[in-house]
SEVEXRO-273574 format. One record per residue (C-alpha): residue in one letter; x, y, z. Coordinates in steps of 0.5 Angstrom, whole numbers, plus 500, padded with zeros to 3 digits. Layout:
N
aXYZ
...
//
This chain:
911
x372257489
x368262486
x366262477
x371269477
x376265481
x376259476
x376263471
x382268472
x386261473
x385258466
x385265463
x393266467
x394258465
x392260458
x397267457
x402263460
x402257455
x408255453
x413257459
x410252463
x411245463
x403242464
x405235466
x410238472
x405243475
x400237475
x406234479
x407239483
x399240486
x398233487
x404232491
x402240495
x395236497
x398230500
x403235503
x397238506
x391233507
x397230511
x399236516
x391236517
x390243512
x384239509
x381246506
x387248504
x388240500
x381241498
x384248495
x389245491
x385239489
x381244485
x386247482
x389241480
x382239477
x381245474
x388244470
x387238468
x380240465
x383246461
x390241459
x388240452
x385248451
x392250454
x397245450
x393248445
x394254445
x402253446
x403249439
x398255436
x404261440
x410257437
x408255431
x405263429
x413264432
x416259428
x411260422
x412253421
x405249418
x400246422
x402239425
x402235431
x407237436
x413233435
x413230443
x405227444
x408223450
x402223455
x397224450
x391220447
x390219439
x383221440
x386227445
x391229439
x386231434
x382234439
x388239440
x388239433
x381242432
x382246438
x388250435
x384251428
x379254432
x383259435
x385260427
x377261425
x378255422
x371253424
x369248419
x377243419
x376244426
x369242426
x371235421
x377234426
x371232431
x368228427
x374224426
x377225433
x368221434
x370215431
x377214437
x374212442
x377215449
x383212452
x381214460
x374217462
x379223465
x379226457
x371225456
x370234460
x376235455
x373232450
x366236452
x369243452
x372243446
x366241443
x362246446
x367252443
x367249437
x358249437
x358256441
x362258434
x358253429
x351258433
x354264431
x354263423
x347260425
x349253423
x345251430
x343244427
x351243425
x352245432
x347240436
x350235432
x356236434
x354236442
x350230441
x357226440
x358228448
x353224453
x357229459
x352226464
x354227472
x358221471
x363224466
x370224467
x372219471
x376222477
x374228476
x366227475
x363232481
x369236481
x367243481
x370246475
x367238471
x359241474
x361248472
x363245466
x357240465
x352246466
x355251461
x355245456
x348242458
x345250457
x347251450
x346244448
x339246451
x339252447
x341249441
x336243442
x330248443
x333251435
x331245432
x325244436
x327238439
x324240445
x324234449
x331234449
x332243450
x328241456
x332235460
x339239458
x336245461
x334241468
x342238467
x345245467
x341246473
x343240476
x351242475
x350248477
x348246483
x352241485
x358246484
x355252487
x354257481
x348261483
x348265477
x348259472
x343256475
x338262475
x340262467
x338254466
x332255470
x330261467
x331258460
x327252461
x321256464
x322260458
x321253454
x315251457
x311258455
x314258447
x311251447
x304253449
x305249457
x303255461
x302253467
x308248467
x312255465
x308259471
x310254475
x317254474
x318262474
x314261481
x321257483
x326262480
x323266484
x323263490
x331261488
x332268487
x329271494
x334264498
x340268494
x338275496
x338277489
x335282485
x327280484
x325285478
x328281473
x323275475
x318278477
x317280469
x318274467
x313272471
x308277469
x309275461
x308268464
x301270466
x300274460
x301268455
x297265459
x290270460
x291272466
x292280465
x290281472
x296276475
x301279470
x299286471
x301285478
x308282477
x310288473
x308293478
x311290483
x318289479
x317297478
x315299486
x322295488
x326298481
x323305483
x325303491
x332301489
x333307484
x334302478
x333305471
x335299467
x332295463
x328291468
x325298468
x323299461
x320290461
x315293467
x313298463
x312295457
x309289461
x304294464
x303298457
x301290455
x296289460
x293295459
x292296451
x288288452
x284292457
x282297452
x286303456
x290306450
x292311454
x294308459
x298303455
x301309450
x304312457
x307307459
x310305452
x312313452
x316312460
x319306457
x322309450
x324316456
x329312460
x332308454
x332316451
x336319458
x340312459
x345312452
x350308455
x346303456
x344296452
x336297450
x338292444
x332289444
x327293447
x325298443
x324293437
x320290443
x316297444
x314297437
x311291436
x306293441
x304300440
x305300433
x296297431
x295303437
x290307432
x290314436
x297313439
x301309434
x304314430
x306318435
x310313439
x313310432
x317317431
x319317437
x322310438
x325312430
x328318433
x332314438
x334308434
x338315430
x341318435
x343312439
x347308435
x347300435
x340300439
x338296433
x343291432
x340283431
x337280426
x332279431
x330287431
x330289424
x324283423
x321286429
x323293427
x320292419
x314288422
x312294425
x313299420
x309295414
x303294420
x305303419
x304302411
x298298413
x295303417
x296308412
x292304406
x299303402
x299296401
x304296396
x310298401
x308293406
x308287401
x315290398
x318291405
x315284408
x316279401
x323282402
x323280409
x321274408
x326272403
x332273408
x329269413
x328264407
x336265405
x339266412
x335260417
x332264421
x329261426
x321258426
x318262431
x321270428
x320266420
x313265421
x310270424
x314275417
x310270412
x304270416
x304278415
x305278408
x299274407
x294278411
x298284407
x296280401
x289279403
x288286406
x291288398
x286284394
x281288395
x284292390
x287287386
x283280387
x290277384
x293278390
x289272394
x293268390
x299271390
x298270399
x296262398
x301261394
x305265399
x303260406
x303254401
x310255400
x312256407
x308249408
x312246404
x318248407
x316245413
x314238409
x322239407
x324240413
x320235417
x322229413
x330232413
x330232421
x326225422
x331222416
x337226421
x334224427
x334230430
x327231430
x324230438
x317234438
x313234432
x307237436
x312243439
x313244431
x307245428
x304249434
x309255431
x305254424
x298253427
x298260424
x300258417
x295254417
x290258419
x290262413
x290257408
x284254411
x281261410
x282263403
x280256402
x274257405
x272264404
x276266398
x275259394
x273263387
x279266387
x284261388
x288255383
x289249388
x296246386
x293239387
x287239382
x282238389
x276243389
x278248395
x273245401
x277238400
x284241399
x283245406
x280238409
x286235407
x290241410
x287241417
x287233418
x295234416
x295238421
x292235427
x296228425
x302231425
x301235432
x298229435
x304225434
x308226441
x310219444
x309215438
x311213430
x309219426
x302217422
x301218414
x295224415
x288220412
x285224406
x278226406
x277220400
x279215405
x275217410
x269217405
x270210403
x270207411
x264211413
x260209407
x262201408
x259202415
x251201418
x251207421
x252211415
x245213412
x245216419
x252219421
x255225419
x263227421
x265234424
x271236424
x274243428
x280247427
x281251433
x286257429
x287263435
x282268431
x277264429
x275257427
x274252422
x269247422
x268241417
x261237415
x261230411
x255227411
x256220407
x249220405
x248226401
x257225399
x256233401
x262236404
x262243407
x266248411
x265254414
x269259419
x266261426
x268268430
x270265436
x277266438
x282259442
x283264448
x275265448
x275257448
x280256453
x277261458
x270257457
x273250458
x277252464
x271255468
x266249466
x272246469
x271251475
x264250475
x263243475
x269241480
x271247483
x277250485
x281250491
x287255488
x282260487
x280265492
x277265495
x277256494
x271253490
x269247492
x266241488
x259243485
x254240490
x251234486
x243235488
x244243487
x248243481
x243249478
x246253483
x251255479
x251259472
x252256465
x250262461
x257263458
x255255454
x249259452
x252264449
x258260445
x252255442
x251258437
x258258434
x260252436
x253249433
x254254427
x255247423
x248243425
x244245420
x249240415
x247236419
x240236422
x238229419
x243226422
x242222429
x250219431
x256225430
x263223430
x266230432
x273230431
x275236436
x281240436
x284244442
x280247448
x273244444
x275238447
x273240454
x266244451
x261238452
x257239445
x252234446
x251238453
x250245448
x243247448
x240248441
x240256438
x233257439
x230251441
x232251448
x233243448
x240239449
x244237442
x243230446
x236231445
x237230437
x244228435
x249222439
x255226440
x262221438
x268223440
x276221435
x282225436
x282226428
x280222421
x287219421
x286216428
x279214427
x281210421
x287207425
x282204430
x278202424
x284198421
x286193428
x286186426
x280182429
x283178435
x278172438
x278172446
x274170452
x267174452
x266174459
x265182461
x271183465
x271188472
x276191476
x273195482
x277199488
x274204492
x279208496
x281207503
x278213507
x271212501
x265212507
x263205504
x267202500
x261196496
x259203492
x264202488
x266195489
x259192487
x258194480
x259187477
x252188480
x252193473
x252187468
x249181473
x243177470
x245180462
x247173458
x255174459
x259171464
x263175469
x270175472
x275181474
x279183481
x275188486
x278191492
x284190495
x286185490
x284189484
x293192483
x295194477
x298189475
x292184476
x287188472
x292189466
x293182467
x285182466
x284187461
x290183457
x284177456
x277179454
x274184449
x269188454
x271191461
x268196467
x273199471
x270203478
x275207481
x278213483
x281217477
x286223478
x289228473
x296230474
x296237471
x304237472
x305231468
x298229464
x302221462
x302220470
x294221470
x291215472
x286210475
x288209483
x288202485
x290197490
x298196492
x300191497
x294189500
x291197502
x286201498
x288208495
x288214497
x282218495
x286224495
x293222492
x297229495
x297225502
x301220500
x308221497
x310220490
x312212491
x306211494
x301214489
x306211483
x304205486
x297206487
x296208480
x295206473
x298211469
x296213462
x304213461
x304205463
x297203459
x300207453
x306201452
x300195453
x298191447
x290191449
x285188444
x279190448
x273193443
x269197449
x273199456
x268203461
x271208466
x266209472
x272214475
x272222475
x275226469
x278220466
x277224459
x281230461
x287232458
x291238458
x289244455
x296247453
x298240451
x301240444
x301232443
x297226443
x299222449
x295228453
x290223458
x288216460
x283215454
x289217449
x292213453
x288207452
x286208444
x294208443
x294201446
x289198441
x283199445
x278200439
x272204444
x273208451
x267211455
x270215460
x268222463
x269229462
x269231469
x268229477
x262225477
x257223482
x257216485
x249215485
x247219477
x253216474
x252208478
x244208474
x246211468
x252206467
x246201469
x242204464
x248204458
x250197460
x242194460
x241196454
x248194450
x248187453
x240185455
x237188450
x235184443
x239185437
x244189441
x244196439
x252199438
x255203444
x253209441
x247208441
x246205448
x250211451
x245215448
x239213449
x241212457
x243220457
x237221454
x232217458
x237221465
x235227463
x226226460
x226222466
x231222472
x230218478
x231225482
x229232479
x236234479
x240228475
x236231469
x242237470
x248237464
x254235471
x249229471
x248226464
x252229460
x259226464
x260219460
x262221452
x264216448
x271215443
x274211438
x269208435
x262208435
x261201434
x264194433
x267192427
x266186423
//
């Protein structure tokens, strides 16, 4: 039984409402398939359960649709039908909401809902009812874009593949379940509750499957693919378009779709050479087949892109031009959002811009109903005020953007199409202001109000609840932000500041907002610090007279760079010109660098430890000199604490040498590492708890290590240094005895293997024993039970209550974090800060067993043997310092040597 089949049979039952009696038909197939399993036609019984099943499922819908035909005959009033035998109360008022939906009477069918929520279901049978007319009613609620209405009004459903009693698993219950969970997850993503867009997505896909509706379950999975790309999870959306891929080829369908797809998977992602590929490929196979549909038109486009990010303009316009020609010689067709699409392309093309916008005005006056959606006309006008930009007519472009930013305003319209429109007025503004100075005001007060209108929005979901992925949702207004910390920075003289502050401390104020809100993921929402709380902790600290706080904003043209010296009270701010995309490649190919590549090709391997100069690092060269711009704010300054943002989290700074100089940063500054100001002072505030003072260790090597005493001898790191010593090593050392160790004590050393999961950051961890046997050091060779239960995960260490004030992890790439990520909990070390562990020392990449074993000995010496017992800080900084003047062997004074271990959280002990 096929999707057509299924919905012919409720189609016929729907028009013959009314001259059939449900309860008999019921009868009739449940006695036919008795009849038939009997006489052994168990296919054919199969068949009439179906059919049985489907009438059932649409019963409501049908006994609807017959009150509604008899009551516009009779022209009586709207009432519940005279006979309710055989109907639940809570099935009653449904059938009400349903017959004035077929009315347009959304709203009333809407409120009867809401009171049909508060009668509990007398059978599970009536639950896929109960669904289906919810999502009518939802489907209804999206179109007159009340989409949080809707989501709302799904959620009163957990339609999960146990709904339904007798019927759940019944073919038409999953195709049921599928529809449902995908319009769930398209409401879900609406109203950026992300987390949830995506389980209801892969529960569409899930339905889908189980009752063989190939087609629903290609839309599901392209639907959650297409998620990951919107929230910046590129990989996680390359991935996933690589399996729709697969699925599509198992199912002999057509791969030119997908292959697009994925083309615009690696352009999102930086990777031109890989999305130009994709989209030659889908044309090759269109151009095989014949085809000049609108796969035609998405390879072109895709194939224009990549080549204008080349600099081949020309190349780019002909491509454009072949597109706009087969949406011109194809009138027939539905090219609704291609053209806007077009032209949000080749409209910035100096030399060829114009002459492709007339062409694709020209075709959107022939064809009538090629521009359609709201969606189009803000693309559409997005493009031409860019056009008025162009041409110096500032004014028209500021009338026609203000005009589409009011509507946006009036009519909802979804975040990522809103803040795109307010994000052009102001360049608009600014791009004006030359002319008329006032217009840097009239652009601040512009994205101070979008702001704003998040600040409302945010609190309204959280107080609803609906609110799941606050990192997702200020992702789409890094933008906004962005250009408020520019005219902050760059146009202070010009600007009145709502709040009274100078414009160095309101953008201070605005950029620590920010990253606390995008880095609330997993756990409670924080109230951002301001710069005011931050000066008075860092001026009641020892360190003071000899710190400085720098604090990155990474926007997707430049940077923004924050410097407070406690000292002097002096805060300062600058922009530097360094793209994000520019960061993200370096941090990606240091990564490359140090611990190779195996998907490459061809496959890198590790950097050899004794060879490291083999391989170049210029391009950490050639970015110094910005991200390093900040340092003369700060030259007098030993400790930075560096609040990073985005990929310069993964740019060792104190491994950057000094511009000019030709030395390391580590050679005059100590580089301290917190994820933002509000989480520094978070740490700082923990309540002092007094436990054992004994060093605790737990140390495992992995079960194929050629010798395992390297890593199961460094309690040998803190022997002979004044503290006692306890802890688990080997076979003994599980995870839940060093949780159990970690619990007691207020310094520990962990000495095993780390990994990073790049799927599922949460599920990175520290590889330990299990039931007697060392891990494995590679844990792909193991199933995924086997691995789980060999590692503690940054998802476990993050539901702890840990006391500890310095935790040490000689393990490889226990820092890492994702790149794409927009949350907090990204890694084991914010991990273990979310879970009260006040210091962590991790390291950056894959380290060497032997350099990475003296410098912890070194670290460990001078902060627990030596007298008066400098703080953490200090003693990794000297021991980084002491690798690299004098190393054991030449090659361990290399940057992979010294500069792995960083420290984060706090840089000291607090009283």
């Amino acid at each position: 039984m096929d999707t057509d089949t299924a919905q012919r049979t409720e189609r016929i039952l729907l028009e013959r409402a009314g001259r059939f009696d449900v309860d008999l038909l019921l009868r009739e197939l449940e006695h036919l398939r008795a009849d038939l399993a009997a006489r052994g036609r168990h296919a054919e019984a199969e068949l009439a359960a179906f059919h049985h099943a489907s009438v059932e499922l649409i019963r409501p819908k049908v006994t609807s649709a017959a009150l509604l035909r008899t009551e516009r005959d009779s022209e009586r009033p709207l009432g519940y039908p005279d006979s309710t035998e055989g109907y639940s109360r809570r099935q009653q008022v449904e059938r009400e909401a349903a017959i004035l939906l077929e009315r347009g009477q959304v709203d009333e069918a809407s409120a009867a809902l809401r009171r049909a929520d508060e009668i509990p279901c007398a059978q599970p049978e009536e639950e896929p009812g109960s669904a289906a007319i919810r999502l009518r009613v939802a489907r209804e609620l999206q179109i007159m874009g009340r989409s949080r209405e809707a989501l709302a009004l799904m959620r009163t459903v957990n339609f999960d593949a146990a709904t339904g009693g007798f019927l759940a698993g019944q073919a038409a219950t999953e195709r049921l379940r599928a529809r449902f969970q995908h319009t769930r997850g398209g409401l879900s993503e609406d109203n950026g509750a992300f987390e949830e867009a995506e389980r209801a997505y892969r529960a569409s896909m899930e339905a889908a499957r189980s009752c063989g509706d190939s087609e629903q379950e290609y839309h599901a999975h392209t639907s959650l693919a297409a998620l990951y790309l919107m929230v910046e999870r590129f990989r996680d959306g390359i991935r996933e378009f690589h399996r729709v891929q697969a699925f599509v080829q198992s199912i002999g369908g057509r791969p030119a779709p997908v292959l697009n797809n994925l083309g615009v998977a690696y352009e999102m992602a930086g990777d031109p050479q890989a999305a130009g590929d994709c989209f030659r490929q889908a044309l090759a196979w269109m151009e095989q087949e014949g085809d000049e549909g609108s796969s035609v038109v998405n390879a072109l486009v895709g194939i224009g892109g990549v080549a204008a990010a080349a600099g081949d303009e020309a190349g780019a316009a002909e491509a454009y031009l072949g597109a706009l020609r087969v949406i011109q010689c194809n009138p027939a067709d539905d090219f609704t959002s291609a053209i806007p699409l077009l032209v949000s392309r080749f409209v910035h093309m100096p030399e060829f811009g114009e002459q492709l916008l007339a062409v694709a005005l020209a075709i959107t006056r022939q064809q009538d109903g090629a521009v359609q959606t709201w969606t189009d006309r803000i693309l559409i006008r997005r493009a031409l005020a860019e056009r008025d930009l162009r041409r110096g007519q500032y004014a028209d472009a500021v009338a026609r953007l203000s005009r589409l930013d009011d509507l946006n305003a009036e009519y909802g319209t979804r975040l990522e199409l809103r803040c795109p429109v307010t994000q052009d007025l102001a360049d608009a503004l600014t791009r004006w202001a030359a002319e008329r100075p006032q217009a840097y005001q009239e652009a601040f007060d512009v994205l101070w109000k979008a702001r704003h209108g998040l600040l409302e929005a945010l609190r309204a979901a959280e107080s609803e609840g609906s609110l799941q992925d606050r990192p997702a949702v200020m992702a789409t207004y890094r933008g906004i932000y962005e250009r408020l910390l520019r005219l902050l920075v760059d146009h202070a003289d010009a600007l009145h500041t709502p709040t009274g502050q100078s414009a160095a401390e309101l953008a201070f104020d605005l950029h620590e907002e920010f990253k606390t809100w995008s880095s609330a993921a997993g756990r409670e929402p924080l109230t951002p610090a301001r710069l005011g709380a931050l000066r008075n902790w860092l001026r009641t600290q020892a360190d003071a007279d000899v710190c400085a706080f720098m604090s990155y904003f990474c926007g997707y043209r430049s940077v923004t760079v924050f410097t407070y010296v406690p000292r002097t009270d002096h805060l300062a701010a600058r922009h530097v010109p360094v793209s994000r995309d520019t960061l993200t490649k370096a941090a990606d190919r240091l990564r490359s660098t140090f611990d190779g590549d195996p998907d490459a090709f061809p496959p890198r391997g590790p950097l050899p430890a004794k060879r490291p100069w083999q391989r170049d690092l210029t391009f950490l060269e050639e970015l110094a000199p910005v991200l390093l711009a900040a340092l003369p704010e700060v030259a007098d300054c030993e400790l930075l604490c560096v609040a990073a943002d985005g990929p310069v989290h993964d740019l060792p700074l104190h491994a950057l040498p000094l511009p000019g100089d030709g030395r390391y940063v580590v050679e005059r500054h100590a580089v301290v590492q917190v994820a933002n100001a509000t989480t520094l002072l978070e740490l700082a505030g923990l309540p002092a708890v007094h436990l054992s003072d004994a060093v605790y260790v737990g140390a495992v090597a992995a079960r194929d290590d050629p010798t395992h005493e390297r890593l199961e001898h460094d309690a040998e790191l803190v022997t002979g240094l004044g503290r006692p010593i306890h802890g688990v090593l080997g076979t003994e050392a599980t995870p839940d005895t060093v949780l159990e160790g970690l619990r007691d004590v207020t310094v520990a050393h962990l000495a095993a293997h780390g990994w990073f999961d790049v799927a599922e950051p949460m599920d990175s961890g520290v590889l330990l024993a299990h039931a007697g046997r060392r891990p494995p050091r590679d844990p792909y060779t193991v199933d995924l039970g086997t691995r789980l239960d060999h590692l503690l995960t940054a998802r476990r260490i993050a539901s702890e209550e840990l006391h500890l004030d310095l935790l040490t992890l000689r393990a490889c790439s226990t820092a890492r974090r994702d790149p794409h990520s927009t949350g907090y909990l990204e890694g084991i070390v914010q991990a273990l800060l979310q879970a009260g562990v006040r210091t962590v020392v991790a390291t950056l990449w894959d380290v060497d067993d032997t350099s990475s074993r003296t410098l912890f000995a070194d670290f460990y010496r001078r902060l627990l043997g030596e007298k008066g017992r400098p703080a953490p800080w200090r003693a990794l900084w000297e021991a980084q310092r002491a690798m690299l003047q004098q190393p054991e062997e030449p090659w361990q004074s290399h940057p992979f040597h010294w500069a792995a271990p960083a420290l984060f959280g706090l840089w000291r002990p607090t009283p």
